[in-house]
Structure formats: structure tokens, C-alpha cells
N, CA, C and O atoms as a DFTB+ gen file, in Angstrom:
712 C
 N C O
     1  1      -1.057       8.313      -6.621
     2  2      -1.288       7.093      -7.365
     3  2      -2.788       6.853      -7.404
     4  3      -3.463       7.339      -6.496
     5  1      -3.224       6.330      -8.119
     6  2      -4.595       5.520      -8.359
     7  2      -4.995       4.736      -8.848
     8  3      -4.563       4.576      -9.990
     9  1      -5.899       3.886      -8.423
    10  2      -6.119       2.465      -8.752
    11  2      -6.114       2.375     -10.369
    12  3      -5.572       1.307     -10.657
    13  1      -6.484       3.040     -11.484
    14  2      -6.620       3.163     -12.344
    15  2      -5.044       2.937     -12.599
    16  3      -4.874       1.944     -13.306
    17  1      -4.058       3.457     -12.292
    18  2      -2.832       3.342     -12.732
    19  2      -2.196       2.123     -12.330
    20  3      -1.371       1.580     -13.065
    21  1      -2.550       1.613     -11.110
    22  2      -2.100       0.262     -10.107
    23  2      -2.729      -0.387     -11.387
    24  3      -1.947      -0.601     -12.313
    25  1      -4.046      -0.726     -11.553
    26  2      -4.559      -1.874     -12.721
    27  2      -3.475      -2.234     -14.082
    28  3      -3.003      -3.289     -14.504
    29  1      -3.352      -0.768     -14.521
    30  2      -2.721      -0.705     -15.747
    31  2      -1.119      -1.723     -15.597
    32  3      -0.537      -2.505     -16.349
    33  1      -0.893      -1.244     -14.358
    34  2       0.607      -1.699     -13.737
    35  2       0.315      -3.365     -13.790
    36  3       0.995      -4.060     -14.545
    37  1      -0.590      -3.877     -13.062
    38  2      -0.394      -5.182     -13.110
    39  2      -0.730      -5.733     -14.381
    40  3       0.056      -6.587     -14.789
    41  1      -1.751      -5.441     -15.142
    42  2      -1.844      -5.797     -16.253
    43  2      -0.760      -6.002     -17.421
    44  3      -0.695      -6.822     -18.337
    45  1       0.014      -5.000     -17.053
    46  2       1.655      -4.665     -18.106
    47  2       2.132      -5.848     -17.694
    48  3       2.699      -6.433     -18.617
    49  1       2.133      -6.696     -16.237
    50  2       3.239      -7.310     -16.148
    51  2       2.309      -8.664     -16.884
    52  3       2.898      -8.936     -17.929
    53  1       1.253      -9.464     -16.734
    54  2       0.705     -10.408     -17.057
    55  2      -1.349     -10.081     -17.520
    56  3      -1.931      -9.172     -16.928
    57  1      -1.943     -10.762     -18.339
    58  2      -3.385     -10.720     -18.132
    59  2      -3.770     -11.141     -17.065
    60  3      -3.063     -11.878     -16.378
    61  1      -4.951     -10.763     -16.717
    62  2      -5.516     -11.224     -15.342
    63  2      -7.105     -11.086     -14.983
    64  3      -7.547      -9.973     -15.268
    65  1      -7.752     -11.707     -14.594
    66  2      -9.282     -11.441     -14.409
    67  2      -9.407     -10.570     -13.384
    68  3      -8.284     -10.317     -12.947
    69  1     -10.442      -9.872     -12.673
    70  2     -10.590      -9.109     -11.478
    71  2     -10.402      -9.662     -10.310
    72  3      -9.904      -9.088      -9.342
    73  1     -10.761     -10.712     -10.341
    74  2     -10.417     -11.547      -9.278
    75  2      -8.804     -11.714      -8.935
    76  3      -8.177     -11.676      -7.877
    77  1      -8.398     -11.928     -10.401
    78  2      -7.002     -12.412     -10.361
    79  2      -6.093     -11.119      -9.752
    80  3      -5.402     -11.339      -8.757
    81  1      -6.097     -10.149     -10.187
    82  2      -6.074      -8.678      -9.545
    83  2      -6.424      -8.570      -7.695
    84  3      -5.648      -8.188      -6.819
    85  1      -7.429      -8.909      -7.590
    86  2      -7.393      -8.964      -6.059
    87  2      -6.711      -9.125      -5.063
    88  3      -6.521      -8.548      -3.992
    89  1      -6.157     -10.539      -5.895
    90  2      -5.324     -11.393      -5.439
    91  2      -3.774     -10.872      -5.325
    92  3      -2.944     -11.099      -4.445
    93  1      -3.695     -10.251      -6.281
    94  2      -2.223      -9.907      -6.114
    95  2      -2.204      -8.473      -6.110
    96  3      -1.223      -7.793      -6.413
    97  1      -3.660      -7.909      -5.649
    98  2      -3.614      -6.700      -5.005
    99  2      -2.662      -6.896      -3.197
   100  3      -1.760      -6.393      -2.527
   101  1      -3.616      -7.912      -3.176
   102  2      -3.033      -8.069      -1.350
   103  2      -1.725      -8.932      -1.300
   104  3      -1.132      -9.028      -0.225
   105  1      -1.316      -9.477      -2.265
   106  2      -0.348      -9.982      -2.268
   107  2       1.321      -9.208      -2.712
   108  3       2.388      -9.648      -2.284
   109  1       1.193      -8.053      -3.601
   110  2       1.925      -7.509      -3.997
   111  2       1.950      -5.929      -4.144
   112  3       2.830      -5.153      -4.517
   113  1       0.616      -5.748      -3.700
   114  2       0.588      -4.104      -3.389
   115  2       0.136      -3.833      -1.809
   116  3       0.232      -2.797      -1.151
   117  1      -0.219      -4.711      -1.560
   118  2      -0.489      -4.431       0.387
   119  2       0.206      -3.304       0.859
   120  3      -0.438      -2.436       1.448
   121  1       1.690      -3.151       0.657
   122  2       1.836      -1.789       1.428
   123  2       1.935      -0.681       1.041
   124  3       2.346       0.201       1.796
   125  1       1.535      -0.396      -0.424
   126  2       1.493       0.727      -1.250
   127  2      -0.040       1.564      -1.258
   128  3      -0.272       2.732      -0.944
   129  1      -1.137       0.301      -1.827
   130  2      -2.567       0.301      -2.066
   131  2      -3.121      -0.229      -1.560
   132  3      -2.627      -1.287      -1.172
   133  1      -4.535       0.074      -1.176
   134  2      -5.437      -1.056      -1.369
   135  2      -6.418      -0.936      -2.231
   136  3      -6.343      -0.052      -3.084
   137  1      -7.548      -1.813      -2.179
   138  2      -8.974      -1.813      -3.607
   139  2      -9.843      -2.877      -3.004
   140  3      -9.406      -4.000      -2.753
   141  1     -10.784      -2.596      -2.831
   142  2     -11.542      -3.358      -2.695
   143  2     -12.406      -4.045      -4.199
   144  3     -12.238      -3.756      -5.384
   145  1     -13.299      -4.982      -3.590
   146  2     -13.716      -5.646      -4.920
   147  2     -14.383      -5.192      -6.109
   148  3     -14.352      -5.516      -7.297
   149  1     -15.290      -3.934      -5.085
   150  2     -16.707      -2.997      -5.987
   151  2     -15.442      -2.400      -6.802
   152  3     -15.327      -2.710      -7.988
   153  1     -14.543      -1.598      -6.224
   154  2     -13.599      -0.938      -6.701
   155  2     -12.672      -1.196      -8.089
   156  3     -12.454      -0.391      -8.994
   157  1     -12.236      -2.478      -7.964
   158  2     -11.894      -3.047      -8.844
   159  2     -11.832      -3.250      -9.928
   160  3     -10.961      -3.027     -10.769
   161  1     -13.551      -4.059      -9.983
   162  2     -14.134      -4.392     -11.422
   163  2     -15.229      -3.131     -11.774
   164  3     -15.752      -3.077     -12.886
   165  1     -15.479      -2.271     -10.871
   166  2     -16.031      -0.417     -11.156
   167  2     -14.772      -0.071     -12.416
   168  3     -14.998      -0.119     -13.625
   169  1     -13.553       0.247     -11.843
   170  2     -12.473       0.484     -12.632
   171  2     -12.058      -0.356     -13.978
   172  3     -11.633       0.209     -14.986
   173  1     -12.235      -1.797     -13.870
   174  2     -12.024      -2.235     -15.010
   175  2     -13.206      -1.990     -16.216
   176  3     -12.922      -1.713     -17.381
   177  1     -14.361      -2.123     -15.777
   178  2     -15.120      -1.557     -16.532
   179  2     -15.107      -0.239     -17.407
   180  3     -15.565      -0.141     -18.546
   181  1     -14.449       0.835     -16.608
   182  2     -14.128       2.513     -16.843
   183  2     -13.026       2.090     -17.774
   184  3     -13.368       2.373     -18.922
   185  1     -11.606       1.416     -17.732
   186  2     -11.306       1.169     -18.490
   187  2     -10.854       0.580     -19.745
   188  3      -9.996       0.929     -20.556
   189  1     -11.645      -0.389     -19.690
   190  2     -11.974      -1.127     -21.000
   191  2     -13.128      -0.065     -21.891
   192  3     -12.956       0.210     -23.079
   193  1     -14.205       0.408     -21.139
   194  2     -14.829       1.706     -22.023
   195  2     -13.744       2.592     -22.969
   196  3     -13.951       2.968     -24.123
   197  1     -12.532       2.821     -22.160
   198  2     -12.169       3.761     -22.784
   199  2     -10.780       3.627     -23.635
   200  3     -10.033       4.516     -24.043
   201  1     -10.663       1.671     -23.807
   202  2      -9.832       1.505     -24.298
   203  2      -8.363       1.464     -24.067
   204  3      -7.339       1.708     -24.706
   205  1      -8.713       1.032     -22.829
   206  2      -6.944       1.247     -22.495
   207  2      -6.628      -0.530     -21.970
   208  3      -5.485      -0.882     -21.676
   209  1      -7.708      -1.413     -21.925
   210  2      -7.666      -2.570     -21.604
   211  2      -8.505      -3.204     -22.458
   212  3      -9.375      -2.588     -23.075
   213  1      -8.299      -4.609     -22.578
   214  2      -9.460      -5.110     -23.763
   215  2      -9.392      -6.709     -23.031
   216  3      -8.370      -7.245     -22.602
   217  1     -10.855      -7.313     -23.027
   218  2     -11.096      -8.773     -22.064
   219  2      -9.904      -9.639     -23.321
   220  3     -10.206      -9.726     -24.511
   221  1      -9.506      -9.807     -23.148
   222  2      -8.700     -11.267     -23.612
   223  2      -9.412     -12.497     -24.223
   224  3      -9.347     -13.120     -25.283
   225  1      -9.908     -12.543     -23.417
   226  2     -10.764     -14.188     -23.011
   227  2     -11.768     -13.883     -22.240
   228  3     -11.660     -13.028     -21.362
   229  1     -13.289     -14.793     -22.558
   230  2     -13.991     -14.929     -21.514
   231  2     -13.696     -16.832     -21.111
   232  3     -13.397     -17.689     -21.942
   233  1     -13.835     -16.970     -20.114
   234  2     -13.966     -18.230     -19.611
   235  2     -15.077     -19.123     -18.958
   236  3     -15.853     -19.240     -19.906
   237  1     -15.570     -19.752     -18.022
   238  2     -16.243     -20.201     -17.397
   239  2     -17.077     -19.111     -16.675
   240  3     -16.463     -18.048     -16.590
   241  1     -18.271     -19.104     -16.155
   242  2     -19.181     -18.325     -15.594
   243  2     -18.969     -16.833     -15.774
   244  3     -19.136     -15.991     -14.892
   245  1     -18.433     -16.522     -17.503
   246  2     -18.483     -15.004     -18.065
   247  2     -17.553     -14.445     -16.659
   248  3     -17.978     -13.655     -15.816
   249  1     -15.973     -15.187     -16.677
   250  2     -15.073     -14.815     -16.213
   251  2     -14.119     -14.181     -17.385
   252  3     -13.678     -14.686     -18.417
   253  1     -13.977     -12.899     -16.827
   254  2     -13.171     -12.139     -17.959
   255  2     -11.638     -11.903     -17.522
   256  3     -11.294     -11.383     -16.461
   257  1     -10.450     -12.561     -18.917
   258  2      -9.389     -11.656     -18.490
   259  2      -8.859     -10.841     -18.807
   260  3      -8.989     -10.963     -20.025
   261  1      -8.115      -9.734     -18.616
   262  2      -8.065      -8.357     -19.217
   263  2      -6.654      -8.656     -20.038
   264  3      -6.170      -9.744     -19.724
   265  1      -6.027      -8.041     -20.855
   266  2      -4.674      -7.531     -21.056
   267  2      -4.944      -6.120     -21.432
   268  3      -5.992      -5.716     -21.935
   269  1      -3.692      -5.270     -21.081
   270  2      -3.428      -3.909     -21.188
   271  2      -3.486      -3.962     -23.033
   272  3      -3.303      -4.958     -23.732
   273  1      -3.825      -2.443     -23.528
   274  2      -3.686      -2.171     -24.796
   275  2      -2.466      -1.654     -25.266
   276  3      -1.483      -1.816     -24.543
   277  1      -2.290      -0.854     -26.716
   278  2      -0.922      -0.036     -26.164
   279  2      -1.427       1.040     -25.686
   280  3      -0.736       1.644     -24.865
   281  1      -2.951       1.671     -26.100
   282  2      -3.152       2.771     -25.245
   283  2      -3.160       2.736     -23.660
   284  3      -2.820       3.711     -22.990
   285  1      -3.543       1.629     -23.160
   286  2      -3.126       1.671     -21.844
   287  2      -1.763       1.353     -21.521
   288  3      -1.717       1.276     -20.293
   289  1      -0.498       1.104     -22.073
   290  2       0.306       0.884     -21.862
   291  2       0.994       2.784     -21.972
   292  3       1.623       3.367     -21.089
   293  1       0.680       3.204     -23.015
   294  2       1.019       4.566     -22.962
   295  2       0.782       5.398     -22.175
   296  3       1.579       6.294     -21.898
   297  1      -0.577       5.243     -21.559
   298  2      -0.983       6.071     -20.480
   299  2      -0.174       5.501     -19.206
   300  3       0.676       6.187     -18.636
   301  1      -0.520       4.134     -18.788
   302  2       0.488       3.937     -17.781
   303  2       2.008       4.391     -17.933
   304  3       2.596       4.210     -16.867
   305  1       2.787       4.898     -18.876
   306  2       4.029       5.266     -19.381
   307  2       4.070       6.289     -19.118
   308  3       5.057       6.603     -18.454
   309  1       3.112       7.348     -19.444
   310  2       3.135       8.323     -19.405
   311  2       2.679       8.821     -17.704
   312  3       3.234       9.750     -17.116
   313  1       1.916       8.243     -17.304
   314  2       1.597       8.311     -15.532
   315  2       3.194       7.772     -14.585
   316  3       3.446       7.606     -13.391
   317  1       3.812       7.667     -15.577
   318  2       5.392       7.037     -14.822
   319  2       5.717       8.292     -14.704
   320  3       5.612       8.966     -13.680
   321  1       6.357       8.841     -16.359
   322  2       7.214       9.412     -16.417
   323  2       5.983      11.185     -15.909
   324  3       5.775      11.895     -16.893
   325  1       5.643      11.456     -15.197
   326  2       4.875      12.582     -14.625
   327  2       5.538      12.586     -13.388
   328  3       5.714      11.563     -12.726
   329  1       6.001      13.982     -12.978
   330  2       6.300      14.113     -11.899
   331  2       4.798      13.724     -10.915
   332  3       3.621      13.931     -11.210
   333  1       5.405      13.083      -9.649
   334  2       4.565      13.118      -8.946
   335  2       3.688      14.129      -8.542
   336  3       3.929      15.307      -8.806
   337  1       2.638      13.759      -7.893
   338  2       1.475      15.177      -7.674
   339  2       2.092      15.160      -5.636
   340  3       2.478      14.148      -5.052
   341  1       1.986      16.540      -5.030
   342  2       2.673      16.820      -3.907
   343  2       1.600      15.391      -3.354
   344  3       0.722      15.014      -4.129
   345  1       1.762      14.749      -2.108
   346  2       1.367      14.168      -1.214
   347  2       0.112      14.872      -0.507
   348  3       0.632      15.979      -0.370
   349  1      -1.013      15.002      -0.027
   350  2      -1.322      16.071       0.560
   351  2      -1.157      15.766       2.281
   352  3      -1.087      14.662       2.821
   353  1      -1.127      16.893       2.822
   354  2      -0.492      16.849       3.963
   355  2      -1.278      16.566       5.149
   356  3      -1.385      17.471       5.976
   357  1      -1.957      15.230       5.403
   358  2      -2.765      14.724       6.106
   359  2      -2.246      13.266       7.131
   360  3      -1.574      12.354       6.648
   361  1      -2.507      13.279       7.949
   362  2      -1.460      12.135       8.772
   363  2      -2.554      11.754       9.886
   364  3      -2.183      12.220      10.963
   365  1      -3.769      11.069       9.999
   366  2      -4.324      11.008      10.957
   367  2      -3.523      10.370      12.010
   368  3      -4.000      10.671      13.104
   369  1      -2.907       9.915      12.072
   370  2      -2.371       8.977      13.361
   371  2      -1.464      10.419      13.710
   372  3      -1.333      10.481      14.932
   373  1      -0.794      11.603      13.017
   374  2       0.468      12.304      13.681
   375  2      -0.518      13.470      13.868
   376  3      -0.037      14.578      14.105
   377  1      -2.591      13.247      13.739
   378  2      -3.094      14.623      14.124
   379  2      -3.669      13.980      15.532
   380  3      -4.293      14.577      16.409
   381  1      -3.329      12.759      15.500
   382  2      -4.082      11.981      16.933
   383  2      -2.901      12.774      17.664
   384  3      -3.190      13.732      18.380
   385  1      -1.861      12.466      17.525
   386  2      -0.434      12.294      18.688
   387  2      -0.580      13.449      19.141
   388  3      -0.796      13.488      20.352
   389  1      -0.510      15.159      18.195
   390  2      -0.821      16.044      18.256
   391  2      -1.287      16.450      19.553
   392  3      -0.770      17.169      20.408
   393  1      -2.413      15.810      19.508
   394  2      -3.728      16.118      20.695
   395  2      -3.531      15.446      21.969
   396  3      -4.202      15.567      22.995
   397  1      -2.170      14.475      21.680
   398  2      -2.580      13.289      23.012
   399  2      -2.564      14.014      24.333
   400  3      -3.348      13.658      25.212
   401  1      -1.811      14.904      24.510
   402  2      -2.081      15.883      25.445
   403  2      -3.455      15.877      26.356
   404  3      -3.399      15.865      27.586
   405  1      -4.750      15.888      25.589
   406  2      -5.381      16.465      26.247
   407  2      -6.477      14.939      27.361
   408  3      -7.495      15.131      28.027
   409  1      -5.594      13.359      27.108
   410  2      -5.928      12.553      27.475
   411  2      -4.748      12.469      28.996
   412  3      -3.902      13.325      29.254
   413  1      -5.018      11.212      29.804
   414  2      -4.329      11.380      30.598
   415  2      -2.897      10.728      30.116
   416  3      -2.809      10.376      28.939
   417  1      -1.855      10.573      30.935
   418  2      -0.735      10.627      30.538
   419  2      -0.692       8.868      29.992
   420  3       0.046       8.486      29.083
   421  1      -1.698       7.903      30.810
   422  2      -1.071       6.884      30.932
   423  2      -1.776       6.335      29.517
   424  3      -1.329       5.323      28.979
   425  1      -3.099       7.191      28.855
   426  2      -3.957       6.410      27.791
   427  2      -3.097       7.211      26.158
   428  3      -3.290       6.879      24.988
   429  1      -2.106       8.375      26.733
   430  2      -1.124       8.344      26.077
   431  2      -0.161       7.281      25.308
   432  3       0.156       7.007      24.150
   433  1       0.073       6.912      26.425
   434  2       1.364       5.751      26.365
   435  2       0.683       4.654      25.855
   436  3       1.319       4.125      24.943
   437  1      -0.360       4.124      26.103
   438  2      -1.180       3.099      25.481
   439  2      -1.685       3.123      23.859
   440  3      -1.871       2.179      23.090
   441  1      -1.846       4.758      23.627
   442  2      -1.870       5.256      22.034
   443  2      -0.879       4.637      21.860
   444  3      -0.941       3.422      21.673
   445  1       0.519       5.433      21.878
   446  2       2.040       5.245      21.194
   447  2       2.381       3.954      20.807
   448  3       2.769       3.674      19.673
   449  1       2.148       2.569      22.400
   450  2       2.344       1.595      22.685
   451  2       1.284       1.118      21.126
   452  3       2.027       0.439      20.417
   453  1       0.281       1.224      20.642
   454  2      -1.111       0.423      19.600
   455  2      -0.468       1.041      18.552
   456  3      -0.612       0.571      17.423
   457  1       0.159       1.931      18.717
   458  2       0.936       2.871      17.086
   459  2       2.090       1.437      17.051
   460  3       1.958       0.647      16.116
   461  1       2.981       1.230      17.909
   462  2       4.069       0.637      17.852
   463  2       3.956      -0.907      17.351
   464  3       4.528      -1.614      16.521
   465  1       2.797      -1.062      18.407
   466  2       2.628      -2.758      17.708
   467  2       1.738      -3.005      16.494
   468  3       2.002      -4.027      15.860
   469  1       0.756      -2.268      16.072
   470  2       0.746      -2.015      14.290
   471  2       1.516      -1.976      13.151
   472  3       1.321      -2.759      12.222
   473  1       2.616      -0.897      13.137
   474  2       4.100      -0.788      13.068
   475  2       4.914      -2.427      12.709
   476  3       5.432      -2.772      11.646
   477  1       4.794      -3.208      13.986
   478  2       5.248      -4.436      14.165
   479  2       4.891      -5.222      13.530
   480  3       5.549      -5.827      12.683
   481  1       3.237      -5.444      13.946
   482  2       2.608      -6.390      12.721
   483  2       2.505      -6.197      11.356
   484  3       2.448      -7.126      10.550
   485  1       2.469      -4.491      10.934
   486  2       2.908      -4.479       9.250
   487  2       4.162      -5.333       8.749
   488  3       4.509      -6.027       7.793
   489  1       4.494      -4.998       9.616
   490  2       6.414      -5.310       9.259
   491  2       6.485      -6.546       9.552
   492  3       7.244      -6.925       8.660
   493  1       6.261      -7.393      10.118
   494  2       6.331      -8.721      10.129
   495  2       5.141      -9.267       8.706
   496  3       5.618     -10.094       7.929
   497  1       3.746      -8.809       8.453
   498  2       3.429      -9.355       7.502
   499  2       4.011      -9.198       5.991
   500  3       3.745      -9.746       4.921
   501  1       4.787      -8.350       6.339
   502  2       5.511      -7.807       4.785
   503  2       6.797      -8.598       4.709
   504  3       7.158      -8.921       3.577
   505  1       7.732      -9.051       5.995
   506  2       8.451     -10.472       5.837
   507  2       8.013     -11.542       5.551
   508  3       8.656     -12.297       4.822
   509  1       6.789     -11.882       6.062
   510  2       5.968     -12.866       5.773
   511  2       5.820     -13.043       4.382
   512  3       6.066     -14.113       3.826
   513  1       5.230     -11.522       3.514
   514  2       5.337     -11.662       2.358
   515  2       6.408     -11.829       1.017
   516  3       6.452     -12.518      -0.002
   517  1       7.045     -11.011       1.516
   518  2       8.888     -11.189       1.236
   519  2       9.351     -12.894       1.343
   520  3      10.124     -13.346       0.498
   521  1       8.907     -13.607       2.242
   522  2       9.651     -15.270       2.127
   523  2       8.384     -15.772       1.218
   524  3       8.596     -16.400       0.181
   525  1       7.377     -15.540       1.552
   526  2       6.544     -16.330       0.785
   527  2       6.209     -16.078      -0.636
   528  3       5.431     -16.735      -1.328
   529  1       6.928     -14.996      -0.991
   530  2       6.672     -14.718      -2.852
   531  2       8.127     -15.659      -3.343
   532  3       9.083     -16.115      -2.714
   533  1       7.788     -15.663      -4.545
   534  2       8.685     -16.872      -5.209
   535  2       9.160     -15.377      -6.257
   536  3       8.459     -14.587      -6.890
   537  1      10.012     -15.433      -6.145
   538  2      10.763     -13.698      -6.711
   539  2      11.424     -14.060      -7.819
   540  3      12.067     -15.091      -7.620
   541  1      11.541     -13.585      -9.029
   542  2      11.889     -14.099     -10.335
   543  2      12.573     -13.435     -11.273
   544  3      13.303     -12.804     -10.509
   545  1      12.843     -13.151     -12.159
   546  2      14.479     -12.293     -12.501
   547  2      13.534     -10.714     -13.609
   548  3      14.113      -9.870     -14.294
   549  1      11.718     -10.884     -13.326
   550  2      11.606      -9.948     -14.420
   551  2      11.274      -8.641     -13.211
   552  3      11.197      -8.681     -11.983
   553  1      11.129      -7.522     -14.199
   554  2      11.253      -6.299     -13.890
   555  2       9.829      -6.355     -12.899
   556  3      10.154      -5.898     -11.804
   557  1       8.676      -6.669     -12.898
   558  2       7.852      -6.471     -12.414
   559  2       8.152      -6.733     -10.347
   560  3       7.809      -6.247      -9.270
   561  1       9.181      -8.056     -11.049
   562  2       9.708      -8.635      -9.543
   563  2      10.569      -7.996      -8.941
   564  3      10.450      -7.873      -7.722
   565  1      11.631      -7.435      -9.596
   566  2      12.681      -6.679      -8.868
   567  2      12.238      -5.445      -8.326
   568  3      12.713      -4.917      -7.321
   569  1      11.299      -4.997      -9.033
   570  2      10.808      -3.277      -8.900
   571  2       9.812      -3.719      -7.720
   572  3       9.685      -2.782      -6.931
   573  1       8.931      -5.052      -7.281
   574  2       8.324      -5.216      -6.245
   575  2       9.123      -5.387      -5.296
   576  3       8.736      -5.108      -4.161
   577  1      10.405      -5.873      -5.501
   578  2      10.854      -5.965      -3.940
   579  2      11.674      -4.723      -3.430
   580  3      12.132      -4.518      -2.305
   581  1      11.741      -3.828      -4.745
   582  2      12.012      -2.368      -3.843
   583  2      10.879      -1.986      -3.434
   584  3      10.999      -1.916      -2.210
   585  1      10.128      -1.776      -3.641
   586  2       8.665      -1.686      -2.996
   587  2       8.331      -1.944      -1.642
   588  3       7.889      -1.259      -0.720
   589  1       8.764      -3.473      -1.828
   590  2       8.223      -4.005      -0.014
   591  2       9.383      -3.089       0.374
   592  3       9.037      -1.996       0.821
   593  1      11.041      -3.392       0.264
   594  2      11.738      -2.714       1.392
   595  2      11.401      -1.741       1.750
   596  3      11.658      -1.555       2.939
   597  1      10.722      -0.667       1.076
   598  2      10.438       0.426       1.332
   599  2       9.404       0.180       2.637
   600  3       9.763       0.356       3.801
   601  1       8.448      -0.131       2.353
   602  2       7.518      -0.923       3.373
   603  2       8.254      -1.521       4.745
   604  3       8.201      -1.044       5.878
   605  1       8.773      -2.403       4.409
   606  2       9.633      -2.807       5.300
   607  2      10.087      -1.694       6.335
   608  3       9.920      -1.735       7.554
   609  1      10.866      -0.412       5.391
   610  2      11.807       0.772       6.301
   611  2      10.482       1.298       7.078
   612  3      10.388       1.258       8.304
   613  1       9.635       1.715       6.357
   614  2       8.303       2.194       6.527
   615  2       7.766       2.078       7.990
   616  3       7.396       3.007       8.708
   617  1       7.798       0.901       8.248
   618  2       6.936       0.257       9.054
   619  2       8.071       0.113      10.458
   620  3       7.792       0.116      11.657
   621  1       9.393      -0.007       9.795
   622  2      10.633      -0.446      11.124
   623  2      10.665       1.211      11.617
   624  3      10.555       1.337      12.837
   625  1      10.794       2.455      10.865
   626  2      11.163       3.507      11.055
   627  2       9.576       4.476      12.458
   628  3       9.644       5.289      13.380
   629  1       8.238       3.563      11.652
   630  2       7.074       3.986      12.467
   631  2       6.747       3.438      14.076
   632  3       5.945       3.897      14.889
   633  1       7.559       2.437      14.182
   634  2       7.963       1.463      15.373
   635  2       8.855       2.291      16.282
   636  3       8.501       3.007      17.219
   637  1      10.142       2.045      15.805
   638  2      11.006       2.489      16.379
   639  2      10.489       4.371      16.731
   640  3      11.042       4.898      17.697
   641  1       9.637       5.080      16.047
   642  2       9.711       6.065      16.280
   643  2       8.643       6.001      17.520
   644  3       8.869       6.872      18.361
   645  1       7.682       5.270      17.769
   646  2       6.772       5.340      18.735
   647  2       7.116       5.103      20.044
   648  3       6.574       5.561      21.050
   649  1       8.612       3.914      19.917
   650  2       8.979       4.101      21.239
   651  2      10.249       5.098      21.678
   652  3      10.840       5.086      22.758
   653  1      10.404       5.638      20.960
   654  2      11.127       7.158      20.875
   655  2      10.059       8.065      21.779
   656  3      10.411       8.495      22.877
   657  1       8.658       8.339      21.212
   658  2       8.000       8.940      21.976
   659  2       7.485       8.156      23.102
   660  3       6.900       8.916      23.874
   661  1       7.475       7.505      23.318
   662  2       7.006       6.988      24.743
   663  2       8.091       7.223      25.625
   664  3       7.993       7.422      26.836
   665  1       9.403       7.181      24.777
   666  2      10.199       7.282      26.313
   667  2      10.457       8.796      26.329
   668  3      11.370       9.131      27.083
   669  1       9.817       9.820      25.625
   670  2       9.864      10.608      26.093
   671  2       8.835      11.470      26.566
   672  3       8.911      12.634      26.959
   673  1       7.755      10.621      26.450
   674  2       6.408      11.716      27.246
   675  2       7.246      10.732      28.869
   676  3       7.692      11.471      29.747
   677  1       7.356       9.328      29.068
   678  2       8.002       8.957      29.821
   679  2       9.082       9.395      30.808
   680  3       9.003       9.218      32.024
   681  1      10.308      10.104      30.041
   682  2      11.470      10.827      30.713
   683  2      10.893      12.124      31.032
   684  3      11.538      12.668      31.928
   685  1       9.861      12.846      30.598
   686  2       9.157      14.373      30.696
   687  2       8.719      14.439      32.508
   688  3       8.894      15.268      33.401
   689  1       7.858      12.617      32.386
   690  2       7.047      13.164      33.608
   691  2       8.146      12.621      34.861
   692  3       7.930      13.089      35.979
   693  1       9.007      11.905      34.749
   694  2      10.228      11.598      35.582
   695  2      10.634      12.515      36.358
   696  3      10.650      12.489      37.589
   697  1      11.175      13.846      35.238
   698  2      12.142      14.881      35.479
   699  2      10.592      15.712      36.108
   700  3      10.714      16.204      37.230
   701  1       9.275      15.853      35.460
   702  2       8.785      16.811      36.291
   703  2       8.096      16.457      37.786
   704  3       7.478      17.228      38.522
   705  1       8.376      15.176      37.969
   706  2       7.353      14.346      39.024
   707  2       8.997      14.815      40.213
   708  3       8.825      14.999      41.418
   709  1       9.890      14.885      39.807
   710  2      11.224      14.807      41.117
   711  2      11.488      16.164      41.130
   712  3      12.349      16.618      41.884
């Protein structure tokens, strides 16, 4: 995915200024994306050059809001219907675990333990976000809240798996300590 395609996405569902985008960057893509601000309006710029977005409106202090074109609506259409590109196969947190070995056993368990409660706090801010969105019968809404669940599994499945490994670097040194 790329921000270029995330833009196009929110734009399809409503116009929006960069700012306004921000906003429901962290509000509705938090566990998919992120973007920072340079990022943002860098990108909206790239594509309004090239025609796939056009300002709407300017407003107060040369506040701009975008709507998608149909060329950007086509390209985002067409970035749907593309098979995905492979994932590439990079996992810093599963090249940390990898190695934990070569720390002592107990700053091990303290990794797993900071994996687990991360895990926790995703997953609780994504309930958080889940009660606090006002969820509404169009496609943009339904297709977001498969989204969070996914997030949701995401985050319950990265939890639960950390204390899977703790209790077993745990049960390892049991059986080899007796």
C-alpha cells in the first residue's frame, strides 16, 4: 500500500483539506498506515500535479480542499483491483526474538513481557476507537470496521502469542534447571 493510494481512498469517500486527512489518518487508518504531516501535503501536491485530485475550494488562510478526479478515482480502482505486491519479508520485532538468546534469560522475558503489553495497548486503543467512531451505513464505514477487526485480531493474536513464548523460554529453564 501507499500513501498515495490511502489519499486517493479517503478522498473517494468525502473532500478534505490536508489537515482534514491527518485527522482521519489517525483516526481511521491507525492500524493499517501511518503519514506524517511533511508526508501528506508532499503527496497531495504530487497529486494534484498529476491530476488525479483537484483543490475544490480554497478557504480561509489558503486552506485547500481536495476532491478525487475520475482519474484519480480510476487509478485508485485500478490499485484495488491489482493483485497485491508480496509483503517483503522483514519483521523487526521476530529478528529481535530471533537473537534473544544471546541476552540473559531474565532481559528475555522482559523483551516478550514489552512485546505483550504493546500488543495490549494497540488493542485497547483500537476499542477505544471502535466505541468512539459514530459508524454509519456507507461503504467507506463498513469496509473500516473490517479493517479495525483485523487490527483488533492483529494485536489480540501478537499478545497472546508473547505470552506463549514466555511460558516457554519459562517451562525450558524449569525442566533444564531440575
Amino acid at each position: 500500500m501507499s500513501l498515495r493510494h490511502a489519499l486517493l481512498g479517503l478522498l473517494a469517500d468525502r473532500p478534505a483539506s490536508g489537515y482534514d486527512l491527518l485527522q482521519r489518518f489517525a483516526g481511521s487508518l491507525a492500524n493499517v498506515w501511518s503519514a506524517s504531516q511533511t508526508q501528506v501535503y508532499t503527496e497531495l501536491t504530487k497529486l494534484a500535479g498529476e491530476g488525479l485530485i483537484a483543490a475544490a475550494e480554497e478557504g480561509p488562510r489558503r486552506r485547500k480542499e481536495y476532491e478525487l478526479t475520475p482519474a484519480g478515482d480510476a487509478e485508485l480502482k485500478d490499485w484495488l483491483r491489482a493483485a497485491p505486491a508480496s509483503p517483503p519479508a522483514r519483521n523487526d520485532m521476530l529478528l529481535r526474538v530471533f537473537f534473544l538468546g544471546r541476552l540473559p534469560r531474565q532481559e528475555a522475558l522482559d523483551h516478550l513481557a514489552a512485546i505483550e503489553e504493546r500488543a495490549r495497548a494497540q488493542y485497547e486503543d483500537l476499542v477505544a476507537l471502535e466505541k468512539s467512531t459514530e459508524w454509519s451505513g456507507n461503504d467507506f464505514s463498513e469496509y473500516g470496521r473490517l479493517a479495525l477487526e483485523w487490527g483488533q485480531r492483529y494485536w489480540t493474536m501478537n499478545q497472546e502469542w508473547a505470552q506463549w513464548a514466555r511460558k516457554q523460554i519459562t517451562d525450558r529453564h524449569r525442566t533444564t534447571s531440575t
